[in-house]
N, C-alpha and C positions, 0 to 999 in steps of 0.2 A: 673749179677748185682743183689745184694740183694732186695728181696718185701719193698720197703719206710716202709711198714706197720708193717714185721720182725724187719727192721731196728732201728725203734723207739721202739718199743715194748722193744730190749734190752739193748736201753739207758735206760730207765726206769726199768728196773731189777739191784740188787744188785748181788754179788757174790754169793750170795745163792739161787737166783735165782724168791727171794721176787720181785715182782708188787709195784711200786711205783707211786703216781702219776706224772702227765705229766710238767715235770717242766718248766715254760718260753712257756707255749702254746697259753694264753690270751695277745691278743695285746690292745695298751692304748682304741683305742677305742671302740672297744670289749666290755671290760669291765669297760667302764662307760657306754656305751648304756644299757650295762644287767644291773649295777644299777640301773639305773632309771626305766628302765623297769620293773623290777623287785618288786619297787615301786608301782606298780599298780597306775599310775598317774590319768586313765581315772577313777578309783574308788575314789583315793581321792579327785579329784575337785568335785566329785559328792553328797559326805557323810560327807565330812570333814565339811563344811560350815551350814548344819543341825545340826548335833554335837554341833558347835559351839552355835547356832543360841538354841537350845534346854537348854542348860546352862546358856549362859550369854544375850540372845537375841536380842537387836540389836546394843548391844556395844559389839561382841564376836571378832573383830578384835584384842582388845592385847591378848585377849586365843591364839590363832594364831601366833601372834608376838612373844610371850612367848613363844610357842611353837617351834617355829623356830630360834631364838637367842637360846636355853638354847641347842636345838640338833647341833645348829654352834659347841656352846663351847663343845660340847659331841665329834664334831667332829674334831676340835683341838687337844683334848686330844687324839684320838685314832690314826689323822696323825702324833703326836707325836713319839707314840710308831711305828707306821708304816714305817716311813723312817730309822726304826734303827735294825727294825727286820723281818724279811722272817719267819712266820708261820701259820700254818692253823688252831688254834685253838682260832683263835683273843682273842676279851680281857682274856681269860682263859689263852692266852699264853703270854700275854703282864704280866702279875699279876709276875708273876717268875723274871722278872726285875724293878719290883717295891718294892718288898718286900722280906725279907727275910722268907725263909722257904715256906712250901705250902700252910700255913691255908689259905690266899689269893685267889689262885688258887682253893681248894676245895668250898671257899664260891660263886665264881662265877663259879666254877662247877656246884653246884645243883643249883643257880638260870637262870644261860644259857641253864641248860637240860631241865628243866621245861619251861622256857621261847622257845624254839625252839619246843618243843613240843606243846604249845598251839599255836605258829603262826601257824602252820600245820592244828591244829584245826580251829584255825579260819577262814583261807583264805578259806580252802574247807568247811566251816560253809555259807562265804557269798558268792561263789560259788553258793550252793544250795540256797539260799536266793535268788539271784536274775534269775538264773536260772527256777526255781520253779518259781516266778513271772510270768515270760514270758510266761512257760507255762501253768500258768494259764490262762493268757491273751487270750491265743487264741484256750481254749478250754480243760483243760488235768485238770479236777478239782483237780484229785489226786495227782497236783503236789507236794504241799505244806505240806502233811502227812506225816508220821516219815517215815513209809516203802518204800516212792516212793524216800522221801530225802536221806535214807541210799545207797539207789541203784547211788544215782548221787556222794554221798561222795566216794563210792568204784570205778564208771569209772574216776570220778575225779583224784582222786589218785593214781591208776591203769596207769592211761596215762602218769600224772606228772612224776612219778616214772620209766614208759618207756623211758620216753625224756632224763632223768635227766641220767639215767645208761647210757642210750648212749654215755656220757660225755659229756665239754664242748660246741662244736660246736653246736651241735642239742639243745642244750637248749639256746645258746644264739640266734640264728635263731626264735629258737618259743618264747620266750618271748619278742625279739624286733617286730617280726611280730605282735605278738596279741597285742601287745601296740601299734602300730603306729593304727591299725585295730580300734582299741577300742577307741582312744582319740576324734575324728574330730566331732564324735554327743556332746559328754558331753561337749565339747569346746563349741559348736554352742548353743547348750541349755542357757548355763551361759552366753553369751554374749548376744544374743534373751530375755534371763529376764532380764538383766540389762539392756539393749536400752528402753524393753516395760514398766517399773518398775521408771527406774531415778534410783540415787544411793543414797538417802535421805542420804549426809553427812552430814549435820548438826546435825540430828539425831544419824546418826551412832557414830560422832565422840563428841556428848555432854558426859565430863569425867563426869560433875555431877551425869547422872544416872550407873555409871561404878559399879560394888560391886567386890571390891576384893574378896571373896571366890567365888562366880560365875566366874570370872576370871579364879582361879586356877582349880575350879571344868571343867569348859572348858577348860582347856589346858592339865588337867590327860586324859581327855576324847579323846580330839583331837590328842594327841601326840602317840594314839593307830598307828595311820596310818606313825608317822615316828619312833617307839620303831624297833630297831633292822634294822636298817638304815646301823651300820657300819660290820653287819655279810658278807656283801663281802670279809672285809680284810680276812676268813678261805682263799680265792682263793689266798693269797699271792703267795704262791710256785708254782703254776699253772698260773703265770702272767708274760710277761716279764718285765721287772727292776721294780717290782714289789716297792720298796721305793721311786719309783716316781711314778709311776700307780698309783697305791693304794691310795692312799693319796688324789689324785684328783678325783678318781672316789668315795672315802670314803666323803669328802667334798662336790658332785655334788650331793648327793641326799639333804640335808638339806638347802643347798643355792637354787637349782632348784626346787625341790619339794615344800619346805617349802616359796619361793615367791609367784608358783604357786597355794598353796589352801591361802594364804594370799590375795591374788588379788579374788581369787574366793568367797572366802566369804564375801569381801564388796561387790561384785555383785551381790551376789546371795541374799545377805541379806533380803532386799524390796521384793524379791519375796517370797521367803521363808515365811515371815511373810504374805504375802496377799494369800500364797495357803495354808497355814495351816491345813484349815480344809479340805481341797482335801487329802492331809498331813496323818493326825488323822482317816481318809477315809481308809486308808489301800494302798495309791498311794506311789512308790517310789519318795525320792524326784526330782529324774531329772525327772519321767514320772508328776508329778504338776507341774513344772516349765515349762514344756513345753507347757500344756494343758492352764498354764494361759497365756505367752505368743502370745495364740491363732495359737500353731504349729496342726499339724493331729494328730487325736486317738494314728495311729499305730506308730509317736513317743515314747511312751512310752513302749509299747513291744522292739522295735528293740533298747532303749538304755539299759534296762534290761538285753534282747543277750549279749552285746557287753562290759557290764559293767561284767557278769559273763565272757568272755574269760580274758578279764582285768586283772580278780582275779585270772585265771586258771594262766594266766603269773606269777602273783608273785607266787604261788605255786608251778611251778618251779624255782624258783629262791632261795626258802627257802626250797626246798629238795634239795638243790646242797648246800646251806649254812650250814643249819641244820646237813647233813649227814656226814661234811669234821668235825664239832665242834665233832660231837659224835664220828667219829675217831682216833680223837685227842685224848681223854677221853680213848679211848680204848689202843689206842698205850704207855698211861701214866699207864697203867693199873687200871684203875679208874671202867671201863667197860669192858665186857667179850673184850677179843682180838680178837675174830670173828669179828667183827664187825670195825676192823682197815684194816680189807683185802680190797684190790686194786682189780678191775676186770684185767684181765691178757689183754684182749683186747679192751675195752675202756677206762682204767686208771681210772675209774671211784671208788669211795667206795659203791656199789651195794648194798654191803649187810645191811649195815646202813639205807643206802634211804630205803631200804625195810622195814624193824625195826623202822626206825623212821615215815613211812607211815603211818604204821598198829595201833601204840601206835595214834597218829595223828587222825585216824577213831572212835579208842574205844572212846577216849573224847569226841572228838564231839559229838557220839552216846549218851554217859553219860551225858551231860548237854544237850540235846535237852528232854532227856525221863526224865532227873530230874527237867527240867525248866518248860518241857508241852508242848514248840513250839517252832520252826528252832529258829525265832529272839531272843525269850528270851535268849535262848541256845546260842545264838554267845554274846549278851551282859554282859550275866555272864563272858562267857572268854575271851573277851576285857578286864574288868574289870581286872581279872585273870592277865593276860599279867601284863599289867603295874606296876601293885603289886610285879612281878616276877622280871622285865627285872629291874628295877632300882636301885637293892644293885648291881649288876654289874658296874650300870655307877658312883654310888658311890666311888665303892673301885678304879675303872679307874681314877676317877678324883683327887681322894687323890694320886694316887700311879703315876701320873703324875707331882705331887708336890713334890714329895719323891724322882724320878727319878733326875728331874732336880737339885732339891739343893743336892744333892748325886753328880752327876755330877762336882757342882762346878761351874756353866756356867748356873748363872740367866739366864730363858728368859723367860719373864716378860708378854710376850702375853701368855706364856702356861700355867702360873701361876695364872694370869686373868681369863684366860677363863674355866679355870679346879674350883677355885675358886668359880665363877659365876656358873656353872652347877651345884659345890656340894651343894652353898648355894639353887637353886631353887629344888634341890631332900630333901634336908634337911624341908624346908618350904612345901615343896609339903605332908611330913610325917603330921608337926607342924598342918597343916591347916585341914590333914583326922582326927587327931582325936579333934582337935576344933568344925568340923565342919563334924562328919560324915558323908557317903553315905548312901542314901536311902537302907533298906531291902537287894532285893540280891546281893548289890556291896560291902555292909556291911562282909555279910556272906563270898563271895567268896574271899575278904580280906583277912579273918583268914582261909579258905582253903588253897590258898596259900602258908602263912606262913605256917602253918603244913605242909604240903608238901615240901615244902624246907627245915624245921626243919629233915623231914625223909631223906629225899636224903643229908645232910649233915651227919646226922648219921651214914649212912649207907656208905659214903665217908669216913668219919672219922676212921671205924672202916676197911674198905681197906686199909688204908693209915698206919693205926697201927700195922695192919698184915704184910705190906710190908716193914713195917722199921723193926720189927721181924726177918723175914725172912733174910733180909738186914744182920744185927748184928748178926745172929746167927752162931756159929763157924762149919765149914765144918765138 
């Protein structure tokens, strides 16, 4: 009787003898536990509600509400496209049935490469952020230096990228692990400050002191932590009945996640404000919320620990996303085609996770030694991100409008709710240049832009060679 292990191997090979991945491997629940895990949840109930709280202050519950209604309707749009089509290049490969021709597909090319390449950065950016803390805490002064944080950015990435080549199983293991691991302090925290604190609603919820651009400015801010929410759907093809999977697991991170830093942040609010200057101290926020609570010292270390395995989770979860988008790219030949190759024994795109690693470390490295220090370095490419990821959920949301009445077969909630995201991405422009960002949010703004102005270039001028080539007579 054949090795099970033979056996599947050459379901998964074509007649030529090409590595494909593993089709129909992720079961439903599988793959909504990795979403959410994936989510870094024990990170965002702990950072999202400061964010908030730093912006809009103690009226930051609609940044939040905002934040979570407009990634619903982000995720409407995308179970739209997801129960109708099986691909691993999510919205990049949703664009081709929205629109005629490529230009669509190239423009959420270059801002999903760039955007997949700074979550990379960033997660192992606050990796080392809170890592480094801890060991500061208890002794390793040299935590928090460029040299000692490059050394944590490389075993960071190094390991993700071991897990992740292993294929699906091993990452979904380690990322639900380090999530369940990770949640139960930052839980206990937020609930210990709300008991010791009261939840000053009156306050929280007086609309008179509300300011719409502090609003908005907290919810670009906050919305870092759910940007890139529906890159699970790349796992389509690697899902079984993947147009009902998908959809629900696409949908479970902005309903689940986005109630849970909603409820976190009216909790945490009262605290946040009374530990402030513990805060401005150099304390993270769950190690203050704890200390004022009146929890022990070594709270604050051991949720630091737990808060960096947190982030090591999502960062496997976005080199398994990341790496399926950039073979997609590759297989379209957008990208060298090296880089579309399947590992022969764990089905895996290997060589991508590796590629998209490496590029992943150089950045971070670049904005820590351009910013001067780890946190500055992670908030220029938060900023970054969001600048990046949002002409994607644009052109998603129009080309969801386009879909359906192309169709012939109004339906009126995906028309709503694609509506409603494009008018808050649209408003979200209207109000950055009314009401610019401070200095480096400013700057890395128009970084950005140039940056996707280049990788659209540079798309464009592949895509002109290939229609060339296309046309040209044998």
């Amino acid at each position: 009787m054949p090795d099970p292990e033979v056996r599947n191997q050459r379901e998964t090979e074509d007649s030529s003898g090409v590595v494909h991945l593993e089709a129909g491997h992720l079961s439903r629940t599988q793959i909504v536990l990795f979403a959410i895990a994936a989510g870094s949840p024990a990170v965002g109930i702990s950072l999202v509600p400061m964010l908030m709280f730093s912006y809009s202050g103690m009226q930051s519950w609609p940044s939040q509400l905002l934040g979570m209604a407009a990634t619903v309707c982000i995720g409407l749009t995308v179970s739209f496209f997801a129960r109708r089509y099986v691909a691993t290049g999510s919205i990049y490969s949703y664009m081709g049935n929205a629109f005629q021709g490529r230009w669509a597909r190239i423009v959420v090319a270059a801002a999903l490469l760039l955007g997949f390449v700074l979550q990379v950065a960033i997660i192992v950016g606050v990796v080392g952020v809170f890592l480094g803390s801890f060991l500061t805490e208890i002794g390793v002064d040299a935590a928090t230096g460029a040299a000692f944080q490059a050394v944590i950015y490389l075993v960071a990435l190094g390991a993700a990228a071991l897990i992740a080549i292993r294929g699906l199983d091993a990452s979904v293991r380690t990322v639900v692990i380090a999530a369940a691991v990770s949640l139960p302090l930052p839980l206990l925290i937020t609930v210990l400050s709300g008991a010791h604190t009261g939840l000053e609603l009156p306050q929280q919820f007086d609309l008179d002191e509300l300011s719409v651009n502090g609003t908005f400015q907290g919810f670009a801010a906050g919305v870092t932590f759910l940007v890139g929410f529906e890159s699970l759907a790349a796992l389509a093809a690697e899902t079984r009945d993947p147009k009902r999977n998908v959809p629900l697991a696409v949908m479970s991170l902005p309903v689940v996640l986005g109630s849970a830093y909603l409820l976190a942040t009216i909790v945490q609010l009262p605290g946040l404000a009374a530990a402030s200057a513990q805060i401005e101290a150099g304390l993270s926020p769950p190690a203050a919320l704890a200390l004022h609570a009146g929890l022990p010292a070594a709270v604050g270390p051991a949720a630091d620990l737990l808060l960096a395995v947190s982030m090591f989770a999502g960062l496997v979860g976005f080199v398994n996303f990341g790496s399926r988008f950039v073979a997609t790219l590759a297989a379209d030949k957008l990208l060298p085609s090296r880089l579309a190759v399947v590992h022969r024994r764990y089905r895996s795109p290997a060589f991508a996770m590796i590629i998209l690693t490496a590029i992943g470390f150089v950045v971070v490295e670049l904005a820590v030694v351009v910013a001067g220090d780890v946190t500055s370095g992670y908030t220029a490419l938060a900023t970054a991100l969001v600048y990046s990821w949002l002409p994607a959920y644009l052109l998603l949301s129009i080309g969801a409008i386009v879909r359906t009445l192309r169709d012939r077969r109004v339906q009126w909630r995906i028309i709503v709710a694609a509506a409603l995201a494009a008018l808050v991405i649209v408003w979200l422009y209207i109000n950055d240049v009314l009401n610019p960002p401070p200095g480096p949010s400013a700057v890395m703004r128009w970084a950005t832009y140039g940056t996707m102005a280049g990788l659209l270039v540079i798309f464009g001028l592949v895509e002109y060679r290939r229609r060339r080539a296309a046309h040209r007579p044998a």
